[in-house]
Each structure stands twice: as C-alpha cells, then as structure tokens.
C-alpha positions as CSV (number, residue, x, y, z in Angstrom):
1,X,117.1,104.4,113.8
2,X,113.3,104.9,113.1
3,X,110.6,105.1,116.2
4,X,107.0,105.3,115.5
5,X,104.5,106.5,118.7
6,X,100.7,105.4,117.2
7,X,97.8,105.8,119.1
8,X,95.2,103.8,117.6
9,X,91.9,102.2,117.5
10,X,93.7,98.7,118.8
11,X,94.5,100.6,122.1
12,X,92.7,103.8,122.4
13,X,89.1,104.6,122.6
14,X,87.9,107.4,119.3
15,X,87.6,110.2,122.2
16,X,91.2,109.6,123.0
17,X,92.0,109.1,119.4
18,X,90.1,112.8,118.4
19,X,92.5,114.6,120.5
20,X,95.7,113.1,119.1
21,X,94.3,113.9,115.4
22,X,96.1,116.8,113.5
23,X,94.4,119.2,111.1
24,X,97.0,119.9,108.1
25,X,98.6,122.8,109.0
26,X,99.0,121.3,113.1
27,X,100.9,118.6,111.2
28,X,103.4,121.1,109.5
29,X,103.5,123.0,113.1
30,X,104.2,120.0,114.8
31,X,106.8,119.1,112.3
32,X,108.8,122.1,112.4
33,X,108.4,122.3,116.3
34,X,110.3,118.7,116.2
35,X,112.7,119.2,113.9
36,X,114.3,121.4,115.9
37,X,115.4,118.6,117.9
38,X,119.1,117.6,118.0
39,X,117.9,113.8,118.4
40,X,115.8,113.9,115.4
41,X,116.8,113.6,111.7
42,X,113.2,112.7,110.1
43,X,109.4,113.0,110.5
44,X,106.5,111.5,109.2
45,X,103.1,112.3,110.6
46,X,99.9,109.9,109.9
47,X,96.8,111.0,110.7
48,X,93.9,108.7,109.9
49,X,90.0,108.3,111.0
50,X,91.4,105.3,113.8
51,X,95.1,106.1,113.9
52,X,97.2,108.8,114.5
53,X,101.1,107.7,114.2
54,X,104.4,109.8,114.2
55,X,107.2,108.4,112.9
56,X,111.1,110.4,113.8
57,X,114.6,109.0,112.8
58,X,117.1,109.7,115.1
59,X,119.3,109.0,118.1
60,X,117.8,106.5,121.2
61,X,117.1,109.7,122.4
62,X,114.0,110.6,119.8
63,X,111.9,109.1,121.0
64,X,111.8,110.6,124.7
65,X,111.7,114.2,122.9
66,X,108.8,112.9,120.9
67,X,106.6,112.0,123.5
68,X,107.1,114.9,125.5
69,X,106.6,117.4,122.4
70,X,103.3,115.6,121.5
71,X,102.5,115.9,125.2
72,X,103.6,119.3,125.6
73,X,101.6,120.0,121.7
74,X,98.3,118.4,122.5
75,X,98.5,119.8,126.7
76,X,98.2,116.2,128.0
77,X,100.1,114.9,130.7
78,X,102.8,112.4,130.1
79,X,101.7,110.0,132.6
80,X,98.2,109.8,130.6
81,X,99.0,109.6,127.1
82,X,101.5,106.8,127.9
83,X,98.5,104.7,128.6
84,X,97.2,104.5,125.1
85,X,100.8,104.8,123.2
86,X,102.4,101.9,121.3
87,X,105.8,102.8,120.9
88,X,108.1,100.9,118.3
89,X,111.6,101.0,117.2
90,X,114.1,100.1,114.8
91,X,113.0,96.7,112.8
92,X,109.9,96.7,114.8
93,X,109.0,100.3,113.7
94,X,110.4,99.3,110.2
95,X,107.5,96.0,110.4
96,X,104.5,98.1,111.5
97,X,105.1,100.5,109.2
98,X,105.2,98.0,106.4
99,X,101.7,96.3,108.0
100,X,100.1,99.8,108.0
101,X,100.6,100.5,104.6
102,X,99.7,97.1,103.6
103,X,96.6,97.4,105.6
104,X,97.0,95.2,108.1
105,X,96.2,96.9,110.9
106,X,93.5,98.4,109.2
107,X,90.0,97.6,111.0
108,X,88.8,96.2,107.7
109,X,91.5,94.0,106.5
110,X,93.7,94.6,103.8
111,X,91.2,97.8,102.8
112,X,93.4,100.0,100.6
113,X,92.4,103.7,101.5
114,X,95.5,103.4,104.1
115,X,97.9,103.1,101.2
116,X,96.7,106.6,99.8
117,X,96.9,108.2,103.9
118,X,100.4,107.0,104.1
119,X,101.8,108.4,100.8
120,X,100.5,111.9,101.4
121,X,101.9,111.6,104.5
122,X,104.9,110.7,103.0
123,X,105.0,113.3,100.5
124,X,103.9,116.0,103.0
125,X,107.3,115.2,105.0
126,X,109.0,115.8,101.9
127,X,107.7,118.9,101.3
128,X,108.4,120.2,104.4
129,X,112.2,118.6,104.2
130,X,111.5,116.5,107.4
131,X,112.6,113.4,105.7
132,X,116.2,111.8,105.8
133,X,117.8,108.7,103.7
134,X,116.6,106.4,106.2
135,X,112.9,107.5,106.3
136,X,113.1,108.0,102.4
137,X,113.7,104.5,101.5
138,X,111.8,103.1,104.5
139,X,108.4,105.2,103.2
140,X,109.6,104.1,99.6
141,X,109.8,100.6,100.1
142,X,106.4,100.8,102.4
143,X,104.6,101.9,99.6
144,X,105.9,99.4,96.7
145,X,104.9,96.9,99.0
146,X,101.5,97.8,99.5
147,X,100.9,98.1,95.4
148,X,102.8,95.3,94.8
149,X,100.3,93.4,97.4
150,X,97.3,95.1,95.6
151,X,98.2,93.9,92.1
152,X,99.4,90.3,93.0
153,X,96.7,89.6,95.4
154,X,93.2,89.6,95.6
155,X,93.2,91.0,99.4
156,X,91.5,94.4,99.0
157,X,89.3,93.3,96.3
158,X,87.4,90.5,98.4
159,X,84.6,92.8,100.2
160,X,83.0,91.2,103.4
161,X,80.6,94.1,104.7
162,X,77.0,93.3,103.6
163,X,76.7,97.2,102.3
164,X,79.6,96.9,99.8
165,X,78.5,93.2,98.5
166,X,75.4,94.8,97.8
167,X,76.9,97.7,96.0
168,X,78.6,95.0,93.7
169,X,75.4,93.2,92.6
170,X,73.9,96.9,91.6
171,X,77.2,97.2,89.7
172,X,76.9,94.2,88.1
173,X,73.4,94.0,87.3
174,X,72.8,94.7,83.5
175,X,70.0,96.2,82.1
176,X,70.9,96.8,78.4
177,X,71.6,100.9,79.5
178,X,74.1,103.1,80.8
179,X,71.8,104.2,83.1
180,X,70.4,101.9,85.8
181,X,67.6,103.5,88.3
182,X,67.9,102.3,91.8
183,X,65.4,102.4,94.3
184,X,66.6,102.6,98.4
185,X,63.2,102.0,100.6
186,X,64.8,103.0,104.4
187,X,67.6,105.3,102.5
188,X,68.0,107.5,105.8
189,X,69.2,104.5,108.0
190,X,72.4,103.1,108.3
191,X,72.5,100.5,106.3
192,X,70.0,102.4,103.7
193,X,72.4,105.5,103.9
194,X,75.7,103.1,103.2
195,X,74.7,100.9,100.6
196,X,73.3,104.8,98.8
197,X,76.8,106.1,98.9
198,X,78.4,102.9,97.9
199,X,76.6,102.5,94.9
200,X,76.7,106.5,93.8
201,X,80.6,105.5,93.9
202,X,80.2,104.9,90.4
203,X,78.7,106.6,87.7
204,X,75.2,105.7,85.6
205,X,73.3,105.1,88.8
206,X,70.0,107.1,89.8
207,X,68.8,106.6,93.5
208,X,65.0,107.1,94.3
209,X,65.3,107.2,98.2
210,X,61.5,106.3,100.2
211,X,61.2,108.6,103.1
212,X,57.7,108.3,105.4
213,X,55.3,111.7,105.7
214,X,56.2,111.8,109.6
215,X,60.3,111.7,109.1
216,X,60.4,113.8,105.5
217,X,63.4,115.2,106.3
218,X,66.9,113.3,104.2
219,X,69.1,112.7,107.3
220,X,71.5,110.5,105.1
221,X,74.5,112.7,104.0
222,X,74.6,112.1,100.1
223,X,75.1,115.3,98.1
224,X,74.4,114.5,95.1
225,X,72.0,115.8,92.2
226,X,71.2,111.7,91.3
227,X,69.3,111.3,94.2
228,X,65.5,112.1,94.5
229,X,63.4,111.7,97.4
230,X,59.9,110.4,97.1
231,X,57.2,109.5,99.9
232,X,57.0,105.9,100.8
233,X,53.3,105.8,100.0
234,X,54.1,106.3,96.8
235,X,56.8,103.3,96.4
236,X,54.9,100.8,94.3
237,X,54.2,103.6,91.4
238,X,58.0,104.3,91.1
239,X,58.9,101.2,91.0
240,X,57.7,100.4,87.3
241,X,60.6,102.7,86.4
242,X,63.6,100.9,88.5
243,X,65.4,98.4,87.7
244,X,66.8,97.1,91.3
245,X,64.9,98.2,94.5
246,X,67.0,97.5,97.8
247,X,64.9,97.8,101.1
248,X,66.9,97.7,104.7
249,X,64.7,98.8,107.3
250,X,63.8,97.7,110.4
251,X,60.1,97.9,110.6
252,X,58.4,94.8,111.6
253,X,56.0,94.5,108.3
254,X,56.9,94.2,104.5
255,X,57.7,96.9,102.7
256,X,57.3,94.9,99.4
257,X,54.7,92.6,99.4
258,X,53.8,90.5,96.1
259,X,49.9,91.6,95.5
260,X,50.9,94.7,95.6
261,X,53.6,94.9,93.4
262,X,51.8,92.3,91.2
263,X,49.6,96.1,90.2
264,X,52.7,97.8,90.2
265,X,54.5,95.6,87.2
266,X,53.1,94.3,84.7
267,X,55.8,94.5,81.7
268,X,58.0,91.3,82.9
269,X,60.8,93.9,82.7
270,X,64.0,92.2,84.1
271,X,65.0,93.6,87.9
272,X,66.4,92.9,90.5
273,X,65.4,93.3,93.8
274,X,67.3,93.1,97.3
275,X,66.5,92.7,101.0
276,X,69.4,93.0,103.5
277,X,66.4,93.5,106.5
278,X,66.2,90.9,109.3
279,X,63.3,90.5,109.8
280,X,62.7,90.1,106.2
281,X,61.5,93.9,104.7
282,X,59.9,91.8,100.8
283,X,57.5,88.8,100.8
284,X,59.5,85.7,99.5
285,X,57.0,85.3,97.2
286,X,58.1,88.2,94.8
287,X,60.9,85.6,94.0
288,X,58.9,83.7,91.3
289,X,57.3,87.0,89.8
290,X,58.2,86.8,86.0
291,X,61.9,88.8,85.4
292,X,62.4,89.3,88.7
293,X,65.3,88.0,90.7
294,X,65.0,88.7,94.6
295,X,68.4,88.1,97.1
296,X,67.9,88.0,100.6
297,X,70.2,88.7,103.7
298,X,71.5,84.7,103.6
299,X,72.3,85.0,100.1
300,X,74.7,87.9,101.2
301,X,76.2,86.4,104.6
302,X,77.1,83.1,102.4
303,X,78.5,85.6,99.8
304,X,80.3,86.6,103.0
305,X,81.3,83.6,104.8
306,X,83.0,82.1,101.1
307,X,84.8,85.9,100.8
308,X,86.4,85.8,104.2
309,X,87.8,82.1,103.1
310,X,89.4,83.7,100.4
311,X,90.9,86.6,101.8
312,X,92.6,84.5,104.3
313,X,93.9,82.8,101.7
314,X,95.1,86.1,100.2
315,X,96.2,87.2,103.3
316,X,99.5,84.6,103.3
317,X,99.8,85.2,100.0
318,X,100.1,89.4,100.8
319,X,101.8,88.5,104.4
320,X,104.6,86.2,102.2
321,X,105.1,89.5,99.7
322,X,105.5,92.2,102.8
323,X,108.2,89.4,104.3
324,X,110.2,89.5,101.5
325,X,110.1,93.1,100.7
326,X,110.6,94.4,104.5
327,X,113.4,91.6,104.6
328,X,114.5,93.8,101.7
329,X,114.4,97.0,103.6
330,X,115.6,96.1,106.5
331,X,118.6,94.7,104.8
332,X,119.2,98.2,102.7
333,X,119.0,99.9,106.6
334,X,121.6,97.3,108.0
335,X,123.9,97.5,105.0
336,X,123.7,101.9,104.2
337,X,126.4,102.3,106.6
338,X,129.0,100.3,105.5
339,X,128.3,101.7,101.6
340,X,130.6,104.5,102.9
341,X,133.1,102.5,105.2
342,X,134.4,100.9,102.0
343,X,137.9,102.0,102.2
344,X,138.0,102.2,106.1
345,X,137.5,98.3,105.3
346,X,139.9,97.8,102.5
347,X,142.4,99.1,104.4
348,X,141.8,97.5,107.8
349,X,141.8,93.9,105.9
350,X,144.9,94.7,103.8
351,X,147.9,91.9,103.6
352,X,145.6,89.9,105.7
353,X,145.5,86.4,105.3
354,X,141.8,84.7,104.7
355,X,142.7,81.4,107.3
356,X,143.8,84.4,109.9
357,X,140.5,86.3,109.3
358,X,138.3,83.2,109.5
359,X,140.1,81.8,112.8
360,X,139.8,85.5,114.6
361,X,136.2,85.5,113.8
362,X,135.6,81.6,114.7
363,X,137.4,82.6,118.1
364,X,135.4,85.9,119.0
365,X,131.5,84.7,117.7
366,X,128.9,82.6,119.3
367,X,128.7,79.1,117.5
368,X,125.0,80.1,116.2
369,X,127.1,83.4,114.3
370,X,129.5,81.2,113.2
371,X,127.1,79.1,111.4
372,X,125.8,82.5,109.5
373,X,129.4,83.5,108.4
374,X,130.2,80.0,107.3
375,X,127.3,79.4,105.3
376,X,127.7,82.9,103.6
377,X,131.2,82.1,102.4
378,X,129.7,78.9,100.9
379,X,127.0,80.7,99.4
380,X,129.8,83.4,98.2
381,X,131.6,80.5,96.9
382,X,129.0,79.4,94.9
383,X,127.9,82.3,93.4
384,X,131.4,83.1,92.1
385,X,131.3,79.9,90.3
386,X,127.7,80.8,88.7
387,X,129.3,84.2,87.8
C-alpha cells in the first residue's frame, strides 16, 4: 500500500514549511536512511517552494516509521510535526498524488511547473532504486495524466495573475521586428520586477527599467544583459525608441502624462502602452494620441474575471480526465496481485460448477456486492457475444 505525509502550504505556515524542505543530497540521505526499513518497499521525496511530501510503499506499518525518521531527520518532536502533517493512504494517497501532479493543489490552479517537480522526483527515486512496482506505475500513471490534462485542456494555459496577462500582450504585440524594446517605469517593485521577468521569459525583448536619482540601486533580481537601467528623469527621451512602456508604481502622480509625451513622439509610430497602477500611473488622455493604444488595470481584471470562467470550465474537463485515469490506476493496483494467483485460482475453481459458485457467493455477500458481481457477469456476457 502507498502513504504520502505532505506538509504544505494548505496546512503549514512557509517557516514550518522551510524546515521540512530537503536540499538534494538530504533527499538521497533521507532515502537511504528509510529504506532501510523492513516496513518500506518504496520512496519518493517531493520537495517544492509550498510543499514538501514523502511518499513510501509498504506495510500499515510505514507510515509510523516515516514519521518518526522525518522527526528524528529534521530534530522535531513528534508531537509538533503532527500538527501540520496530512497523512494519506492507499486510494487516498493514490488520489492526491494524482491531484498534485495535475496541479490541483497547486496555489495557482492547474499551473504546470508541479508536473516537472514531480517527475524529477520520480526519476530521482529511480536512480537511487527506492522505487517498487507499485510506486512505478503509480508515478507513471501520475504523470500521463497530468500531460494528458495539459494537451486536452486549456487549464494551465488560461493565466489569471495581472503580471502574466501583461506579459501576453507584450508577447503578442507586433511591431514588424524580431526585436521589440520594452520600457518598465517602477521596474524595482513588485509588480514592476514580475511583469520584467515574465516578459524576458521569451526571447527578442529589450527592457529599459526607470529607477529615481534617490533609489539608483536595481533591487529587482533579473540577470540578464537585455536589461538597461536609465534615470526616471530621463523617461520621456527613451521612449521615442520603445515600442510598449508598462508603468506600475505606486506614487500618487502620473508618470506618463500626455503634454509631455506629446514632445516626446512625434512619428505616429504604433505602441503600446500599459498601466497596471491603482491609482492610475498615465493620463487617460494618451489613449487618443495617434498609434498609440493604452490598456489600463480594468481592461486586465475583465481579461481576468472572463479567464477564471474558463478555467473553471477547464477544470471539469481536467477533473473528468484525472477520474478516469486514477480509476485506471487504482484498478492496475487492485488487480497486480491476482496477475500471479492465476493458477492458485484455476485450481481452486476446478470441476466447479458455475450455479454452485454463484449460490456460494449470493449466500456469503452483502446484497449491494451482489449487485456488482451480477451485473459483471452480464457485462461478461455481453462482451463475449461482441467478441
């Protein structure tokens, strides 16, 4: 039977999740500490930014030996880290693992980064040889699902955070180049400093970040030789050269306002220009400028709003695919051990009549078993016929 112990951000605050996190090689340690466990057969350790999950195969009696190894491992009483544990087992264990992978536990619905976690985790486990038939397929299966669910549904490509439906209308935007220059006015805050390394996700993009004289230093963490830094006095002259300027600070005047950029452009140039700042960082009026296209903040929360209608939607199409492929999993764990009780079976069944077998079982099942075995013969029946 599979058990899986997570700790995660559902349950557990991030200092309790920091000290159940494993650095690579702790992972391996721990590994080889617990599979020297009678009770256990397999291992799988997940380790993620709000999650950090073991999963052992094993006796009842893994479990118990799990918790006090990674009590023992991480010097924290027993007592306290049962507080923030959820402990699962058997088709329970086999569920969440299958709603992990798919992302649906993820704090960001259906994101996809988890798929890529689990199967190094997986494939970590194989190195090492902690994994058993059972944990093989489970992991397997896990995994199929979660691709299938990315390439059938629309769930992890429906963004809802303002930052990355920003990024899209950058990426979308076409300027007749390969390269497009971006200007970022309020770069070293945190929406400025997400939407920056959002759009450097892709290539062709050049980010002029504004910083003021009085906070010069880059406090955003983007290492990357296509961003410059340029004084915020000096905006308006750069912006001849961009062809989208985002601004998301939180000062209480404009950052953009339409005289001045009136100077500032003078070509009719197409661009595009964003302001994700409440209040507003660009004077509304910049809207009518010639070539210019200006989105606000409710022009991204409606682009919001519509998304999270559809990725409901996609959700019971995704939750309808994991259903039928953990039914499918579940079934291959149920079934396994009679594979090899085949002739145990034959034998114990020989020169027995079928009216003797089906009166022994209607006389030693509940009526709702019954039911089960009765239809199944008449599906049996019918599919021999089709045969």
């Amino acid at each position: 039977m599979m058990y899986c112990m997570s700790v995660s951000h559902k349950k557990a605050p991030v200092t309790i999740r920091e000290r159940f996190a494993f650095r690579e090689e702790e992972k391996k340690e721990f590994m080889e500490l617990l599979a020297g466990k009678e009770s256990v057969n397999g291992i799988v350790v997940l380790c993620t930014c709000n999650r950090s999950e073991i999963y052992v195969s094993g006796t009842k009696q893994a479990i118990g030996e799990l918790q006090r190894a990674i009590a023992d491992y991480k010097n924290i009483r027993l007592e306290e880290l049962l507080k923030y544990l959820n402990i699962y087992s058997g088709e329970s264990a086999i569920g969440h693992l299958f709603k992990v992978a798919c992302g649906f536990e993820s704090m960001v619905l259906g994101e996809d980064e988890i798929l890529g976690q689990v199967k190094e985790a997986y494939q970590l486990s194989k190195d090492q040889g902690t994994v058993d038939y059972e944990m093989n397929v489970l992991f397997h299966k896990a995994v199929t699902c979660a691709k299938r669910i990315k390439t059938d549904t629309n769930l992890s490509k429906t963004p809802l955070s303002i930052a990355t439906l920003v990024a899209n209308e950058v990426f979308h935007f076409q300027n007749g180049s390969d390269i497009k220059n971006v200007m970022v006015i309020g770069m070293t805050g945190k929406m400025g400093g997400t939407i920056t390394k959002n759009i450097l996700s892709k290539p062709g993009i050049v980010v002029t970040g504004t910083v003021r004289k009085h906070n010069s230093c880059l406090t955003v963490d983007v290492k990357s030789d296509r961003v410059k830094v340029v004084d915020y006095g000096d905006r308006y002259h750069y912006m001849k050269d961009m062809d989208i300027v985002i601004s998301a600070t939180l000062g209480p005047h404009y950052t953009v306002t339409c005289e001045e950029l009136s100077k500032a452009l003078e070509d009719g140039k197409k661009r595009l220009f964003i302001d994700v700042a409440v209040p507003v960082d660009m004077d509304p009026a910049i809207g009518a400028m010639e070539g210019l296209t200006l989105f606000d903040i409710d022009y991204f929360d409606t682009l919001s709003k519509n998304n999270t209608k559809i990725k409901l939607k996609e959700l019971d199409r995704a939750k309808a695919i994991m259903e039928e492929d953990l039914d499918g999993a579940i079934k291959e764990m149920v079934f396994h051990p009679y594979i090899q009780r085949m002739d145990e079976l034959k034998n114990a069944f020989s020169g027995k009549r079928l009216e003797t077998l089906l009166y022994q079982i209607r006389d030693h099942v509940n009526s709702e078993d019954l039911k089960v075995v009765l239809r199944t013969l008449d599906g049996l029946q019918d599919w021999i016929k089709e045969g």
